[in-house]
C-alpha positions in Angstrom: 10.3 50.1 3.4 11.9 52.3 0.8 15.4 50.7 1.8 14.0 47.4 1.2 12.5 47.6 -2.1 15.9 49.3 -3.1 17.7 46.3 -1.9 15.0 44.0 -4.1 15.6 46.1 -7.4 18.9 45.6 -6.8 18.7 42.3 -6.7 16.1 41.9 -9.8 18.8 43.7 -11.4 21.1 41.0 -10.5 19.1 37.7 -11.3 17.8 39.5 -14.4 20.8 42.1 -15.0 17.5 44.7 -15.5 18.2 48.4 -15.0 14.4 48.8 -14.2 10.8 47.3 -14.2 9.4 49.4 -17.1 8.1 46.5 -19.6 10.6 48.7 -22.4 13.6 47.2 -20.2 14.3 45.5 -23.9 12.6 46.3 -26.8 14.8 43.6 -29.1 15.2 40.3 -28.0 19.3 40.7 -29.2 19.3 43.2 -26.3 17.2 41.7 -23.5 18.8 40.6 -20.7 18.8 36.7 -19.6 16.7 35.0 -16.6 19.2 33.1 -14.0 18.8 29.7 -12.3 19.3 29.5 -9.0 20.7 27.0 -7.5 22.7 26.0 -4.4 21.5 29.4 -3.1 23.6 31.5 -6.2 21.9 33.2 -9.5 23.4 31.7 -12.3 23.7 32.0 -16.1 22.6 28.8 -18.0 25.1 27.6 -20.5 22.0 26.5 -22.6 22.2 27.2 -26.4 18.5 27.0 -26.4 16.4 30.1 -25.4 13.2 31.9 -25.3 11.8 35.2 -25.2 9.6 36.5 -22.1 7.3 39.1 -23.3 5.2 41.5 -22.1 1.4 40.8 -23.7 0.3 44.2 -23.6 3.3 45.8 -25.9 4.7 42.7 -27.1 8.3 44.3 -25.9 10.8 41.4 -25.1 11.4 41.6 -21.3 14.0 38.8 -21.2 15.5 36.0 -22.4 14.9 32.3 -20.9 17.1 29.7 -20.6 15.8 25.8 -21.5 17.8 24.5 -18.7 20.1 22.0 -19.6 20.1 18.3 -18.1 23.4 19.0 -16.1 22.2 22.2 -14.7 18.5 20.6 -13.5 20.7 17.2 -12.3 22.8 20.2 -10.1 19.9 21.5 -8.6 18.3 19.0 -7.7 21.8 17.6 -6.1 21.9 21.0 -3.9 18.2 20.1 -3.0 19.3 16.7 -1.7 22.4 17.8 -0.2 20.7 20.8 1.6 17.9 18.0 3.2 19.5 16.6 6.1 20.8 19.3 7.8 17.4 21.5 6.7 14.9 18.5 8.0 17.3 18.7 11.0 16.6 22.3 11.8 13.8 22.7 14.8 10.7 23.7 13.5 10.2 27.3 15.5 13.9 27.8 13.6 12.0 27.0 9.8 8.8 28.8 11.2 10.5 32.3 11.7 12.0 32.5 8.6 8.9 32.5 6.9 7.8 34.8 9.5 10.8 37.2 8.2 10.0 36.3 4.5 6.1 37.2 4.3 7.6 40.7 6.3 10.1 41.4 3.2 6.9 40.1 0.8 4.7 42.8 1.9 7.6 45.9 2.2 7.9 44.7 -1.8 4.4 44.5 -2.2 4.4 46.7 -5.1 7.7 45.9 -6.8 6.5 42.2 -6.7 2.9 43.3 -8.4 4.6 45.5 -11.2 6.9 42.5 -12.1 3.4 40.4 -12.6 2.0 43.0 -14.4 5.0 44.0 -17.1 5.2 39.8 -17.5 1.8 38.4 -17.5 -0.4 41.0 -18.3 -3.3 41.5 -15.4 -3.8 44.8 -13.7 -2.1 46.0 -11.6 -4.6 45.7 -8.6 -5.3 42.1 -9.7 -1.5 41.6 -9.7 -1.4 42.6 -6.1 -4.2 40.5 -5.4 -2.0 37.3 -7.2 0.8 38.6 -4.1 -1.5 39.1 -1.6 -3.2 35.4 -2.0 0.2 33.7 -2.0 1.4 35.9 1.4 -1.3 34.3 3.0 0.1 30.9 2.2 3.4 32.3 3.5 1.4 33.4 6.7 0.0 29.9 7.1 3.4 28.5 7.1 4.1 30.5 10.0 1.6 28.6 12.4 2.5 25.2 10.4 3.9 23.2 13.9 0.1 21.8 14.6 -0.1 20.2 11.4 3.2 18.4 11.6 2.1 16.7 14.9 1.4 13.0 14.5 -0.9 10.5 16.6 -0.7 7.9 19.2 -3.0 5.3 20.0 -2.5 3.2 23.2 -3.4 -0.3 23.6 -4.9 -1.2 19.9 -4.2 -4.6 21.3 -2.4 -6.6 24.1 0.7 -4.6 25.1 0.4 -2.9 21.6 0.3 1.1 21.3 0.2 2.5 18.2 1.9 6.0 17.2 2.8 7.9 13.1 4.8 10.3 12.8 4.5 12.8 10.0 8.0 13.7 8.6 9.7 15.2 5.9 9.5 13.5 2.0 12.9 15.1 1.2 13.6 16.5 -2.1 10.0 18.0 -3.6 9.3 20.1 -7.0 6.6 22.5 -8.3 5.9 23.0 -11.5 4.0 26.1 -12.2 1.1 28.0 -14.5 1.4 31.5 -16.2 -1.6 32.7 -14.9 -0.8 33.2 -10.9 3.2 34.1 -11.5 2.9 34.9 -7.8 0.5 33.0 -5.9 0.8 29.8 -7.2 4.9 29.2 -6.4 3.7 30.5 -2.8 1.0 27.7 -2.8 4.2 25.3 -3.1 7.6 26.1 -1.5 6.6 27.9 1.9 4.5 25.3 2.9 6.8 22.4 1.9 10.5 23.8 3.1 8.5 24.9 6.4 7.4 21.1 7.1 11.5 20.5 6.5 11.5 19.4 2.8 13.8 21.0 -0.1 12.3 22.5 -3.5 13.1 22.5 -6.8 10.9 24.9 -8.7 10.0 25.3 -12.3 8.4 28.9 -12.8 6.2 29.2 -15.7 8.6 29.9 -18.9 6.5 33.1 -19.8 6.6 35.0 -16.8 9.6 33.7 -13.9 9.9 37.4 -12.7 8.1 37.2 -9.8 9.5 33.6 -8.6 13.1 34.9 -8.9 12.1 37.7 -6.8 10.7 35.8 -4.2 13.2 33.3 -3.7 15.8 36.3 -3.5 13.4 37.7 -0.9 13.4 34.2 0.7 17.1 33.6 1.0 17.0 37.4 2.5 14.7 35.9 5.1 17.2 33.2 6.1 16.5 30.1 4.0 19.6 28.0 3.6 21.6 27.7 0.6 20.4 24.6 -1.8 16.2 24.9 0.2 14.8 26.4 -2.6 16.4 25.8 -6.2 14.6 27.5 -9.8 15.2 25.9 -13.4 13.6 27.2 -16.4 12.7 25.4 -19.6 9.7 23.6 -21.0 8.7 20.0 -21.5 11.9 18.6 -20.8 12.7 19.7 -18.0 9.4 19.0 -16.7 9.8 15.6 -17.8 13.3 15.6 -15.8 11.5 17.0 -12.8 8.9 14.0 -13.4 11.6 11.3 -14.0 14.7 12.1 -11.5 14.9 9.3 -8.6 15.4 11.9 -6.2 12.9 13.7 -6.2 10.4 12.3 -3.9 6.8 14.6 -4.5 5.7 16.9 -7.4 2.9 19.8 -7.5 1.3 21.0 -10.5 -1.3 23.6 -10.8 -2.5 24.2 -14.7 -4.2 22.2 -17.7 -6.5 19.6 -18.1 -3.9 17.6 -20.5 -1.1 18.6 -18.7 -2.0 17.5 -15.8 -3.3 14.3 -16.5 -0.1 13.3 -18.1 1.6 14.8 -15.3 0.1 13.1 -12.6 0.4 9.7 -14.4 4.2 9.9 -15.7 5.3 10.9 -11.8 2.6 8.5 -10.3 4.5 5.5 -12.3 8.0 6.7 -11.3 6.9 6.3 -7.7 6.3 9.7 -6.6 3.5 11.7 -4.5 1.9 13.9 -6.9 -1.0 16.5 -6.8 -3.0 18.2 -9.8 -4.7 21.3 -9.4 -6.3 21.2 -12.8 -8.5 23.5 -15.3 -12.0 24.3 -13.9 -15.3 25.7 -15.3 -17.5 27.5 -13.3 -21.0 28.6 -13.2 -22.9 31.5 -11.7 -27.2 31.1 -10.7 -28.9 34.0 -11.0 -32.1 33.9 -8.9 -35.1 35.8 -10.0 -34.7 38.5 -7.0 -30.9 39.3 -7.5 -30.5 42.9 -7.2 -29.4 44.0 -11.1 -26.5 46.4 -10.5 -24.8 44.5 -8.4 -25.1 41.4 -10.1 -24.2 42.5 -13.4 -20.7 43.9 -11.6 -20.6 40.8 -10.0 -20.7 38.8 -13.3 -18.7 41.3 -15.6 -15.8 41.1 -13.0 -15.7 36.9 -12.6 -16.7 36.4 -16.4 -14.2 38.9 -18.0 -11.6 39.7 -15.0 -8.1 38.7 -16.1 -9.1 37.7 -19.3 -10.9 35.0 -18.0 -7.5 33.4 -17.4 -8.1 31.8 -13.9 -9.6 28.9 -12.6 -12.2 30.5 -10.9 -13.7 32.5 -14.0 -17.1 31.7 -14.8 -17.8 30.4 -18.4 -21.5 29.9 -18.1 -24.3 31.5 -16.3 -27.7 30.2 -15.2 -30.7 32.9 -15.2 -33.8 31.6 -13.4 -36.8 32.4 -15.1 -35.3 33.8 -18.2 -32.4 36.2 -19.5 -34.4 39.2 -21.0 -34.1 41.9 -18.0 -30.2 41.0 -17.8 -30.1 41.0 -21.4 -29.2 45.0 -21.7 -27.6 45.5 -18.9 -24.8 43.1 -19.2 -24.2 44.1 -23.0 -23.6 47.5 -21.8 -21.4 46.5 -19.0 -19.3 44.2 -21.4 -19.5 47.4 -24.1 -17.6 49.4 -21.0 -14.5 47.3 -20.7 -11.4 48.4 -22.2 -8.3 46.1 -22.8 -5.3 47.8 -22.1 -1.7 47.7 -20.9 -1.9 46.7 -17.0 -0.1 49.3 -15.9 -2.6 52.2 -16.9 
């Protein structure tokens, strides 16, 4: 294990020329280092004019510097994407199956580096942050048994001499476009599942904190994905509007915003493409006139104020059956206890 998260700092180092994963790695932006793309299975430096800080939220310290992909860099990965297809959608599934059985191995011998990159970058704690690992591995680990859900169906006879069969088969080229609150879990949500049922990825981390993605793909191409599978571009609107436009590209994901992802979802429906929206949520919590107090009031205090509220999953509203005076107290003292600090501490 302690080989292996050598080998990934090593690599971070390389894809973000980082000497460690401290969030003072680069106090000044003039002396931060620069984010790679990947694509066609090498880390590259963008030739972009055009870039942005990454920051850590707790100190404010520039972590790195992004690159706003340019439109011959996103038309290159997404070429390697389509190049990469045939021979990938070619490759038996048991093949595609155990890499991702070798890549959520390397994801939990890094469980920690993995965290502390989610941590310096987006801000939660550093347990949460191995929770955001933890629930994207288990995407990873559902890859692994994917072969049942690939299997089609066969009907015989539907009429005279007429049986009637589907086969469910690979879209081809497919893109993810992702949030800044799950740097982690929410790229796993995408790829694994997608290159394991034989397609090729282009993924678009979220510009404020890419870390984590970079790792993993490194990780991923450790575990034996092909060069050109799995491709990363950085940027902003436009190149989410490339990723929404290109010809090629036959199926986006998006998990974030309500506006986002309405636009989203109609911009790639026009262009002809499958789409899915995870979008915003509100959630609210009953509280029934028997709850138990202590536990409750942990209960609430960790979904209300957990992460800063920054998941879908928060609650933003809670309903007290037969009245809020006996809660009243004890959930201003339990917001009185929380203290906002770095992630790391």
């Amino acid at each position: 294990m302690q080989r292996s998260q050598q080998t990934l700092a090593l690599a971070y180092a390389r894809v973000l020329h980082l000497k460690r994963f401290s969030s003072s790695a680069a106090a000044a932006s003039a002396d931060a280092p620069t984010v790679k793309l990947l694509i066609n299975g090498e880390f590259k430096d963008s030739s972009t004019d055009s870039w942005i800080n990454v920051t850590n939220p707790a100190t404010q310290d520039v972590v790195s510097r992004l690159p706003l992909t340019t439109v011959a860099e996103f038309k290159a990965a997404v070429q390697a994407a389509k190049d990469a297809f045939p021979a990938w959608r070619a490759t038996p599934v048991p093949t595609r199956q155990r890499v991702m059985l070798k890549f959520q191995e390397l994801i939990r011998q890094n469980w920690d580096e993995l965290a502390k990159s989610v941590t310096t970058e987006q801000g939660k704690t550093f347990q949460d942050a191995k929770g955001d690992v933890f629930r994207g591995l288990e995407v990873v680990e559902a890859a692994c048994g994917i072969a049942p859900l690939l299997m089609g169906e066969t009907v015989e006879n539907v009429a005279g001499g007429i049986d009637c069969y589907s086969l469910r088969q690979p879209l081809g080229v497919c893109a993810g476009i992702c949030p800044f609150n799950f740097p982690a879990m929410v790229p796993l949500w995408m790829y694994p599942l997608a290159v394991t049922a034989g397609n090729t990825f282009v993924l678009k981390p979220s510009e404020k904190d890419p870390g984590a993605s970079l790792m993993l793909a490194d990780l991923a191409m450790q575990a034996g994905l092909p060069r050109g599978v799995l491709n990363i571009v950085h940027g902003t609107h436009d190149v989410v509007n490339n990723i929404l436009d290109h010809p090629d590209i036959a199926a986006v994901s998006f998990v974030g915003g309500d506006a986002a992802g309405r636009y989203i979802y109609g911009r790639a429906a026009a262009n002809g493409k499958r789409v899915q929206c995870n979008l915003g949520a509100k959630n609210h919590a009953v509280v029934l006139p028997d709850a138990d107090v202590d536990s409750t009031v942990k209960a609430l205090t960790g979904a209300s104020f957990g992460a800063a509220g920054q998941r879908c999953m928060a609650i933003s509203a809670v309903v007290f059956v037969g009245g809020f005076e006996r809660w009243r107290e004890p959930m201003l003292e339990a917001a009185k206890s929380l203290k906002v600090r770095q992630g790391n501490r």
